[in-house]
Backbone as JSON, one array per atom type, in Angstrom:
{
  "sequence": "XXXXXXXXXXXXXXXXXXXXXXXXXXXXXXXXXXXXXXXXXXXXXXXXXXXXXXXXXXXXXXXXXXXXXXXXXXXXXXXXXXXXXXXXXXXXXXXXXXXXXXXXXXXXXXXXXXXXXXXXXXXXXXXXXXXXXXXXXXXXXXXXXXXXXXXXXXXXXXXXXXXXXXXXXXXXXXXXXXXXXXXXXXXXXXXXXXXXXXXXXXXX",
  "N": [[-23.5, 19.78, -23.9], [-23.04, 16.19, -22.95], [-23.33, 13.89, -25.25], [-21.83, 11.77, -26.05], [-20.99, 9.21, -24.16], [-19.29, 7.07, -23.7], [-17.1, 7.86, -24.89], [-16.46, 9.98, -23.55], [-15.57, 9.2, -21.92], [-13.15, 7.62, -21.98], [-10.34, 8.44, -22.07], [-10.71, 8.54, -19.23], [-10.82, 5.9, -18.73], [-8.69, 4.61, -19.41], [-6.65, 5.82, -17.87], [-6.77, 4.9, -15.12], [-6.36, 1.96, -15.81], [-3.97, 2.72, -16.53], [-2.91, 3.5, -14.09], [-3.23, 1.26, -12.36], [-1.42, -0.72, -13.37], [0.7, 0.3, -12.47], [1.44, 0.89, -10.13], [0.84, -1.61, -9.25], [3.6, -2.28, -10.13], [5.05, -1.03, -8.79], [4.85, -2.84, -5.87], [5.39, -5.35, -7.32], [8.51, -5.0, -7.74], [9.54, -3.9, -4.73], [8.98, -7.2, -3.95], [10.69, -8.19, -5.85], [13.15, -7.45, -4.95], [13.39, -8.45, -2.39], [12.0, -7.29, -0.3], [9.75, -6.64, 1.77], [6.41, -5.53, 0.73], [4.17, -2.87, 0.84], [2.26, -2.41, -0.32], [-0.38, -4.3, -0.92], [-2.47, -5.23, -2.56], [-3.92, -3.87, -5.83], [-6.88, -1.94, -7.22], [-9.12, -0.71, -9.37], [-11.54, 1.54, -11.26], [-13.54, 3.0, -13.3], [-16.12, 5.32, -12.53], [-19.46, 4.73, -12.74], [-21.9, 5.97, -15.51], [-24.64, 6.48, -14.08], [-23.86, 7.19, -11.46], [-22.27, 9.32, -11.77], [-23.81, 10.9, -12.8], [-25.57, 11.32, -10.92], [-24.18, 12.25, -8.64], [-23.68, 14.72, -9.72], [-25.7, 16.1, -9.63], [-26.3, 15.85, -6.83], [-24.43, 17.65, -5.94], [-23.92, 19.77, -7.12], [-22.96, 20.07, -9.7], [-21.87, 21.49, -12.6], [-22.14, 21.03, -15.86], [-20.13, 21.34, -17.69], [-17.9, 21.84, -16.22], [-17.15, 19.4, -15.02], [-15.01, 18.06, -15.81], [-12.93, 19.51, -14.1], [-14.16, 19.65, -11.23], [-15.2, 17.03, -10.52], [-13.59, 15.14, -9.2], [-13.24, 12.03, -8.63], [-13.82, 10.43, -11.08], [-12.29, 8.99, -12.71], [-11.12, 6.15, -10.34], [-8.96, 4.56, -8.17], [-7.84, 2.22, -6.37], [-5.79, 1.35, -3.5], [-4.77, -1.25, -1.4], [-3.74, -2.18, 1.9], [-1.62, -4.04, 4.52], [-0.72, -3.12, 6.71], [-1.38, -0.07, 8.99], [1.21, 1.65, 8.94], [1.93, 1.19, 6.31], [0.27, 2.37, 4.97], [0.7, 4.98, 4.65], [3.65, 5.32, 4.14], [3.06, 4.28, 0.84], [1.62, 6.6, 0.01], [3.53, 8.61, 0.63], [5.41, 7.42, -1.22], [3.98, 7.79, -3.32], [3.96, 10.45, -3.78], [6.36, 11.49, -4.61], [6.75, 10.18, -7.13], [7.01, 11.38, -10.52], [4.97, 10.81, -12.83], [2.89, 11.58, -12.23], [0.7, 14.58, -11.11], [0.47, 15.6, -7.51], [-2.51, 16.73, -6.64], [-4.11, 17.19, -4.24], [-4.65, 16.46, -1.2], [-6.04, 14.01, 1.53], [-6.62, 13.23, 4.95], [-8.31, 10.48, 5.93], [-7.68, 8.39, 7.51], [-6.29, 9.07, 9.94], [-8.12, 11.26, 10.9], [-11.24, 10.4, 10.65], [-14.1, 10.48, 8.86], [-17.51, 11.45, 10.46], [-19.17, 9.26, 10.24], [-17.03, 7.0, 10.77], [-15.76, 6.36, 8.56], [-12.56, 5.16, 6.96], [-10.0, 5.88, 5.53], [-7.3, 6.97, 3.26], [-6.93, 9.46, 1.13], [-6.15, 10.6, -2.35], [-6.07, 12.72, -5.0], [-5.09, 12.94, -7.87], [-3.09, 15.07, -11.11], [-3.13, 13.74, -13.67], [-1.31, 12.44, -17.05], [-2.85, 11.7, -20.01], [-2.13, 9.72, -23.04], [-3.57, 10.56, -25.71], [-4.37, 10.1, -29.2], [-5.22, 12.29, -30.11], [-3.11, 14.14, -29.11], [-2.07, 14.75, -25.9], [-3.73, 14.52, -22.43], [-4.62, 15.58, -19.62], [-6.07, 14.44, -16.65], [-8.1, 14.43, -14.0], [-7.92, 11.96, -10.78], [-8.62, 9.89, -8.38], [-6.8, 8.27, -5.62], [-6.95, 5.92, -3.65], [-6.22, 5.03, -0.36], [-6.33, 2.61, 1.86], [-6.15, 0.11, 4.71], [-6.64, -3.46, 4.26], [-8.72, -4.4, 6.73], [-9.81, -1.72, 6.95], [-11.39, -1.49, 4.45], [-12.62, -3.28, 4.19], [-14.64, -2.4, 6.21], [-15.46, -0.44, 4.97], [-16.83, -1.79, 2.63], [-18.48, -2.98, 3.52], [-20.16, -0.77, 5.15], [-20.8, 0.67, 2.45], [-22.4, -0.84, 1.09], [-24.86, -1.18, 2.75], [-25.34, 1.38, 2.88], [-26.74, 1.93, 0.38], [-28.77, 0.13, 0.38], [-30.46, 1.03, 2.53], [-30.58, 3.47, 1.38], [-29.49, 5.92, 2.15], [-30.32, 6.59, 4.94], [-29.79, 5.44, 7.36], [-30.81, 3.44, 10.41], [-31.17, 5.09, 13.52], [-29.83, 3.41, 15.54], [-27.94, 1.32, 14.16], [-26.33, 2.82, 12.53], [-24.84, 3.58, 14.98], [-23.78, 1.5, 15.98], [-22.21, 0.62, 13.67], [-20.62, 2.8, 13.65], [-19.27, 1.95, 16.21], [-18.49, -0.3, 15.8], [-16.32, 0.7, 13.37], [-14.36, 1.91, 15.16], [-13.43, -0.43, 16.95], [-12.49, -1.61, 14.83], [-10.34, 0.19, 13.81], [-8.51, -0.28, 16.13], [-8.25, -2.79, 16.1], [-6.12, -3.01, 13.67], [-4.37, -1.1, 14.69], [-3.44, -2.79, 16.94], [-2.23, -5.2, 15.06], [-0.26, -4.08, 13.77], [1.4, -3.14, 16.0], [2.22, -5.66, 17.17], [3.8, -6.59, 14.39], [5.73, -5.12, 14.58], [7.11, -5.81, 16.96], [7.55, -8.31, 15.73], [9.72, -7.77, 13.76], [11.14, -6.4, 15.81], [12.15, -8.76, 17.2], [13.41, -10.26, 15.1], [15.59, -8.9, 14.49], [17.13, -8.84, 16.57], [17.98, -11.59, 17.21], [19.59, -11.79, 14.79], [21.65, -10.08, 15.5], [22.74, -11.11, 17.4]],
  "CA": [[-24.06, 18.6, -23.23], [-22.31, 15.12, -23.3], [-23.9, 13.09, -25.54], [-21.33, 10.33, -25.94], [-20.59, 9.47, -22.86], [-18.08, 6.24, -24.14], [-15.86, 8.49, -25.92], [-16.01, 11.31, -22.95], [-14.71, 8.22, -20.21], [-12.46, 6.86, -22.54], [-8.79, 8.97, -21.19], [-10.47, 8.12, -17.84], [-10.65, 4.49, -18.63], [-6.99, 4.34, -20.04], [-5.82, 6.62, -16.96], [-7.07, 3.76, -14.62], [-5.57, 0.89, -16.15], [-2.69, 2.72, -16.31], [-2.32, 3.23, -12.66], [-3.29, -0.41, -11.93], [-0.48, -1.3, -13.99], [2.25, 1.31, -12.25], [0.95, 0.69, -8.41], [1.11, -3.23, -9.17], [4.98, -2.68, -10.85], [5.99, -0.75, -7.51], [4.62, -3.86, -5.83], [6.84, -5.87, -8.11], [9.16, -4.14, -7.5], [9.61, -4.49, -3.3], [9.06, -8.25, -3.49], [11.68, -8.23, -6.39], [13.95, -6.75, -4.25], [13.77, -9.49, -1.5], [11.53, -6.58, 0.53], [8.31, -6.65, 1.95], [6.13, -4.25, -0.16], [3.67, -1.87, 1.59], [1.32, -2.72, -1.3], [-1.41, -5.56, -1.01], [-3.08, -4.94, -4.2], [-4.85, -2.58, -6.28], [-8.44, -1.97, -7.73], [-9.86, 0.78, -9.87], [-12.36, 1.54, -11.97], [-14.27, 4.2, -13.69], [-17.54, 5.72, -12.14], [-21.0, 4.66, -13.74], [-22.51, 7.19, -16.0], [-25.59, 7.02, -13.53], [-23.63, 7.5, -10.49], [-21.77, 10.57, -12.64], [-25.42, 12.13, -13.1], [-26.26, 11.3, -9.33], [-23.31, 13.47, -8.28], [-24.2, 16.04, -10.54], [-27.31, 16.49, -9.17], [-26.33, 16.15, -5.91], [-23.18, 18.0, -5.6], [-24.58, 20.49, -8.24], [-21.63, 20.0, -10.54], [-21.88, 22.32, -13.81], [-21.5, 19.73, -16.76], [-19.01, 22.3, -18.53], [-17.25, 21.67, -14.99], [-17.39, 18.09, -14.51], [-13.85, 17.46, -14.89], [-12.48, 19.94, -12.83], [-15.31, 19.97, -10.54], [-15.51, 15.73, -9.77], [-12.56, 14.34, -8.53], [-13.84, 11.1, -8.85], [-14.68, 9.64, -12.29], [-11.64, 7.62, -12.04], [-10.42, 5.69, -8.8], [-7.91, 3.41, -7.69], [-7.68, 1.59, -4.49], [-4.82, 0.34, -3.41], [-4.72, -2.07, 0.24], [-2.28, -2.19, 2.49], [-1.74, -4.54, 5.55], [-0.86, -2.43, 8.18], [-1.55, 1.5, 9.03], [1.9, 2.43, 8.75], [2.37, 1.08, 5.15], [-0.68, 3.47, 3.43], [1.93, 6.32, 4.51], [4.6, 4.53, 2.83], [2.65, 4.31, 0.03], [1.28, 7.8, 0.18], [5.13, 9.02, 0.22], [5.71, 6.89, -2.88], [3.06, 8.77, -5.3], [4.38, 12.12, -3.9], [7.78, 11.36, -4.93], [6.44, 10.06, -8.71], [7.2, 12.4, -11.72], [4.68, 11.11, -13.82], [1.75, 12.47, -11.78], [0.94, 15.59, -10.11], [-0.36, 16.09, -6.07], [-3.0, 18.14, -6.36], [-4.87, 17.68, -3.09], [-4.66, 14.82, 0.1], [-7.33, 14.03, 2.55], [-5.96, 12.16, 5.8], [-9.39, 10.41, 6.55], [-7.31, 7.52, 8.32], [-6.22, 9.68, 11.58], [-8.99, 12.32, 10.94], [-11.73, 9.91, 10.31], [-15.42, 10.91, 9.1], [-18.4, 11.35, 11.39], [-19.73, 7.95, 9.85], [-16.58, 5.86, 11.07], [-14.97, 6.01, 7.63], [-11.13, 5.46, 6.77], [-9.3, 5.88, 3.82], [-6.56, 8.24, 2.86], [-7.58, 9.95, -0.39], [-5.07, 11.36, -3.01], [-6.03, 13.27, -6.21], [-3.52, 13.34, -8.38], [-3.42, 15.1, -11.82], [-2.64, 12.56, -14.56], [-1.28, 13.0, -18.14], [-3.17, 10.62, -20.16], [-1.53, 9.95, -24.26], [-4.82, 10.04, -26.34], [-4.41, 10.06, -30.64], [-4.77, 13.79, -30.67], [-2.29, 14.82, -27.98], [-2.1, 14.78, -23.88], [-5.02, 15.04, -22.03], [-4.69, 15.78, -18.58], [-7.39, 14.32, -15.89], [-8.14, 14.21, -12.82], [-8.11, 10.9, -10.72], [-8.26, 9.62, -6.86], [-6.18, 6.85, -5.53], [-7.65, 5.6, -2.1], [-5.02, 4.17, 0.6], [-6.15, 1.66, 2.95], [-5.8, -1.4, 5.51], [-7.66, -4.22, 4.43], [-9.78, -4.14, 7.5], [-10.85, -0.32, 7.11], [-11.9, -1.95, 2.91], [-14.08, -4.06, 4.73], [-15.92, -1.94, 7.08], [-16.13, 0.31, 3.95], [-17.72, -2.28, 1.73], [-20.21, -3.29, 4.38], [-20.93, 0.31, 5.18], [-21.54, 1.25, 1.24], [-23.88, -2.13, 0.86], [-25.87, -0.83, 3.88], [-26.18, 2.55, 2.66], [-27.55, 1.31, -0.57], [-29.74, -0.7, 0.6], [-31.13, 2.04, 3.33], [-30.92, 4.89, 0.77], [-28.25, 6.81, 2.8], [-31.03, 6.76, 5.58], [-29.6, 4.27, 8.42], [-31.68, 3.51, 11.27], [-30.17, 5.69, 14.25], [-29.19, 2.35, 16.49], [-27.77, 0.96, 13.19], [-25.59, 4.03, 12.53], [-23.95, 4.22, 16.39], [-23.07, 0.32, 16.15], [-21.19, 0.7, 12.57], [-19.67, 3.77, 14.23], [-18.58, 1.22, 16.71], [-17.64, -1.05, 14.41], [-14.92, 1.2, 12.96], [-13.53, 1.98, 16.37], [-12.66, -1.54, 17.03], [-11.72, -2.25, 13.03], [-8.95, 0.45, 13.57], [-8.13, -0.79, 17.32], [-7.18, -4.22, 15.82], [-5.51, -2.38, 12.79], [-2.99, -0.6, 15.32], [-2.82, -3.99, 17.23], [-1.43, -5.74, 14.12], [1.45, -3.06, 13.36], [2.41, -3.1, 17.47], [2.86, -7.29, 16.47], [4.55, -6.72, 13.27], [7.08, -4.19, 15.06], [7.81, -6.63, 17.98], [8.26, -9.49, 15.72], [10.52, -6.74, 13.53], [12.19, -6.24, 16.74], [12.76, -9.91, 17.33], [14.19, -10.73, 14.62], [16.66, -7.84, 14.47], [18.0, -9.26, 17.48], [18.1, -12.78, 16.54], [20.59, -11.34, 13.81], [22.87, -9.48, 16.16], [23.36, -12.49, 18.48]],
  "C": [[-23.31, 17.34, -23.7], [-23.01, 14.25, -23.83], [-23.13, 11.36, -25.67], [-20.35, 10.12, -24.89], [-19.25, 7.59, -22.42], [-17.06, 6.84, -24.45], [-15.41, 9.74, -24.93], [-15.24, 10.22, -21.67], [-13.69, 7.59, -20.76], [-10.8, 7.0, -21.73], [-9.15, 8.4, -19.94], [-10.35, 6.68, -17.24], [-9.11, 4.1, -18.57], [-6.42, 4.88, -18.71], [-5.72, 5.03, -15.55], [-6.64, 2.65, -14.7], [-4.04, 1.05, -15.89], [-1.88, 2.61, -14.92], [-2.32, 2.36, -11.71], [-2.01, -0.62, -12.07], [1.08, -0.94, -12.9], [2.41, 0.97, -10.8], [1.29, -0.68, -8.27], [2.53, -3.18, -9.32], [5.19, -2.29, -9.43], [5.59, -2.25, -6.58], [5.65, -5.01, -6.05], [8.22, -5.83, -7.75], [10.37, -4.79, -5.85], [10.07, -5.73, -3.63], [10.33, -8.74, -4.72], [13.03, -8.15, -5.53], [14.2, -7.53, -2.93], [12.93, -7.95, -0.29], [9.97, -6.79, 0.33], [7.47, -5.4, 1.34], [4.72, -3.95, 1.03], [2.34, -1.89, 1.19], [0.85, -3.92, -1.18], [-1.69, -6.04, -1.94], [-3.55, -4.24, -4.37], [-6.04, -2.98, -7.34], [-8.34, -1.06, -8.52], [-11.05, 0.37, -10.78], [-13.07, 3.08, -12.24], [-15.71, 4.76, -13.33], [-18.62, 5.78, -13.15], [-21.29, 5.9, -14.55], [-23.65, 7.95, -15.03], [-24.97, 7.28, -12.65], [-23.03, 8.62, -10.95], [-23.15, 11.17, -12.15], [-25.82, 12.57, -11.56], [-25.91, 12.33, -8.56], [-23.38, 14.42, -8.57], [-24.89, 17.28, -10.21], [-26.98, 16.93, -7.51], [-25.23, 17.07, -4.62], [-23.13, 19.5, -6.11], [-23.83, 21.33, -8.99], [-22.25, 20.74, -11.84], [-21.65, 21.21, -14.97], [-20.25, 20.39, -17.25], [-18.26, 22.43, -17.13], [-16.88, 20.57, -14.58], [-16.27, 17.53, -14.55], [-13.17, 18.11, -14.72], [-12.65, 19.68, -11.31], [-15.14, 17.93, -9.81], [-14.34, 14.91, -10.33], [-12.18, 12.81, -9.09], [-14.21, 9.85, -9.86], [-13.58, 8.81, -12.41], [-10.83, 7.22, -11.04], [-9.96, 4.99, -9.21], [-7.45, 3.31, -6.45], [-6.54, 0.91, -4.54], [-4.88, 0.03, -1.45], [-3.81, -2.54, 0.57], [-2.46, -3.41, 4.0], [-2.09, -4.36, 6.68], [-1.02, -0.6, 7.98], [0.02, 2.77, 8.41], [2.49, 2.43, 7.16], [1.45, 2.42, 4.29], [0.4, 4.86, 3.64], [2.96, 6.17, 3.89], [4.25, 4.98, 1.97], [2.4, 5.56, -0.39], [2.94, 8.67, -0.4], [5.64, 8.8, -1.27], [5.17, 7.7, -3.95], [3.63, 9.95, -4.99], [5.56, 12.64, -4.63], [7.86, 11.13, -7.07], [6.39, 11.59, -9.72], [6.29, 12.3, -12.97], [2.98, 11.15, -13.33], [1.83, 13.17, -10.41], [-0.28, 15.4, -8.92], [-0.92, 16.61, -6.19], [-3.85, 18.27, -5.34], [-4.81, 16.21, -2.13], [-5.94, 15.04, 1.27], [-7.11, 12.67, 3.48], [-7.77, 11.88, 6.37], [-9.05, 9.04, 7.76], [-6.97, 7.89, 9.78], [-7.68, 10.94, 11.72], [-10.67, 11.29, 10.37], [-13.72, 10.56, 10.31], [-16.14, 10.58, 10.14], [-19.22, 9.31, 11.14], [-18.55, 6.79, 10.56], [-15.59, 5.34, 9.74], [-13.5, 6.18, 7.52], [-10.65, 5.39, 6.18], [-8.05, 7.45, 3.89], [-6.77, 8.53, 1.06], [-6.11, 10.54, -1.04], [-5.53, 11.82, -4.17], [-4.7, 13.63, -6.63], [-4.11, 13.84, -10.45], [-2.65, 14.27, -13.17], [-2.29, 12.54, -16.08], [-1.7, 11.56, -19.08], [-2.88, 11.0, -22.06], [-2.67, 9.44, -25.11], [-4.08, 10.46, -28.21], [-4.14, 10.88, -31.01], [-4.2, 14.41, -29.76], [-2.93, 13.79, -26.21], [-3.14, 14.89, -23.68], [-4.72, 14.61, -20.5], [-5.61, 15.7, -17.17], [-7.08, 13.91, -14.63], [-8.56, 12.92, -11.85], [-7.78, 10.59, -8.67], [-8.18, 8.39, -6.66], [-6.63, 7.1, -3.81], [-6.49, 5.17, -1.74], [-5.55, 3.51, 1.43], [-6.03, 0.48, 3.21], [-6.8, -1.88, 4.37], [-9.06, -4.37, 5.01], [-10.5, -2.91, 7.0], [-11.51, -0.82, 4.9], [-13.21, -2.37, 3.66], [-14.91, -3.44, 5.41], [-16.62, -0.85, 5.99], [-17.17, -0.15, 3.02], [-18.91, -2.61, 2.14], [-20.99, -2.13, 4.53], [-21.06, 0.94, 3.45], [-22.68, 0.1, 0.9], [-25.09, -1.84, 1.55], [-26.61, 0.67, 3.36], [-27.02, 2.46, 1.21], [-28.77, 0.99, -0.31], [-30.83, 0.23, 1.34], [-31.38, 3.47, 2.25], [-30.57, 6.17, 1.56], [-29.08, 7.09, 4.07], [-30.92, 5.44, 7.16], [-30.64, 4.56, 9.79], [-30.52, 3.96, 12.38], [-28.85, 3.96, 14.99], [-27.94, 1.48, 15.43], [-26.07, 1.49, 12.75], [-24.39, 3.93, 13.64], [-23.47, 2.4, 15.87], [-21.67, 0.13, 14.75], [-20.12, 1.44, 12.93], [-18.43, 2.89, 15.35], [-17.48, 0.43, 16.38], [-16.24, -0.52, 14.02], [-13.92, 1.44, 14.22], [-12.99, 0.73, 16.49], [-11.94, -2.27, 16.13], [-10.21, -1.22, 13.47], [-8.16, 0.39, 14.64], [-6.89, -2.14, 16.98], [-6.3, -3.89, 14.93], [-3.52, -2.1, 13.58], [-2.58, -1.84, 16.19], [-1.87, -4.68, 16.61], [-0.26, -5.1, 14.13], [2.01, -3.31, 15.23], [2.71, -4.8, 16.96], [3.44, -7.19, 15.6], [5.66, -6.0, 14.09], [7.87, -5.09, 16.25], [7.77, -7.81, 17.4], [9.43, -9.17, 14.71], [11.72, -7.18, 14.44], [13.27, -7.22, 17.23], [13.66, -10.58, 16.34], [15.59, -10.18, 14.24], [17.54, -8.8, 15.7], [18.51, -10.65, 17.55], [19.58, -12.36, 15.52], [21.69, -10.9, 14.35], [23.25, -9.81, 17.43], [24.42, -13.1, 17.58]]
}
């Protein structure tokens, strides 16, 4: 049983920071480089102890399983402008040597029944603790801006409802995302035809 539950999140704290740090340098990086980076910014953080337990319970995670078993305990978001950059991005971690692919989840073209969009990535992470390596498991989110926002409104809502939305409630959020990733692919067709324009501008 986990009784100290500071000292069992600790690698997953450090893992987190670290991939703030590495996601921001590529970042760096781009706009170093006199190139537009693909990268917005990045988030993370480590999952509550109570939301740990919640999952537990409701997922009906083994504790002597818990980090195989949940994905989860530390994230990192990183936001992108347009649709075609989180693939960019996506490309980028696959290509990294100092963590492994171990599973993708395209929820941006394949999008949940709820209206949700995100591209998911678990990756497995080698994290340098006192008494050796320690190896954990960690998911880096990919999306727009926009699809952040319809996410943060739809997790405030389900909070608040207790994952229990009123049907009419439900179909309009659903809506909602339809037209969030409408304007999404709008933006990138404008970025590509002012792309296009300026290419040609150049070879006048």
């Amino acid at each position: 049983m986990i009784k100290d539950w500071d000292t069992f999140l600790l690698p997953y704290s450090q893992a987190v920071s670290e991939l703030k740090v590495k996601l921001r340098g590529m970042r760096t990086q781009f706009l170093k480089n006199g190139e537009e980076s693909p990268i917005e910014f990045v988030t993370g953080r480590v999952k509550p102890v109570e939301s740990i337990k919640e999952k537990m319970v409701r997922r009906q995670v083994l504790e002597e399983r818990i980090e195989q078993d949940m994905q989860d305990i530390a994230g990192v978001r990183v936001m992108c402008q347009f649709v075609e950059d989180i693939y960019e991005v996506v490309d980028l971690i696959r290509k990294r040597t100092d963590m492994t692919v171990i599973e993708e989840r395209d929820y941006v073209e394949n999008e949940k029944p709820s209206g949700y969009r995100s591209y998911h990535i678990v990756v497995e992470y080698p994290v340098q603790m006192i008494n050796g390596q320690k190896k954990i498991l960690a998911e880096i989110q990919v999306r727009t801006l926009e699809m952040n926002f319809w996410a943060t409104i739809e997790h405030s809502l389900n909070y608040k409802f207790d994952g229990e939305f009123p049907k009419e409630l439900r179909t309009r959020l659903q809506k909602a995302s339809v037209k969030s990733y409408e304007l999404d692919k709008e933006m990138s067709e404008i970025r590509k035809q002012i792309l296009l324009a300026q290419k040609e501008q150049k070879d006048v």
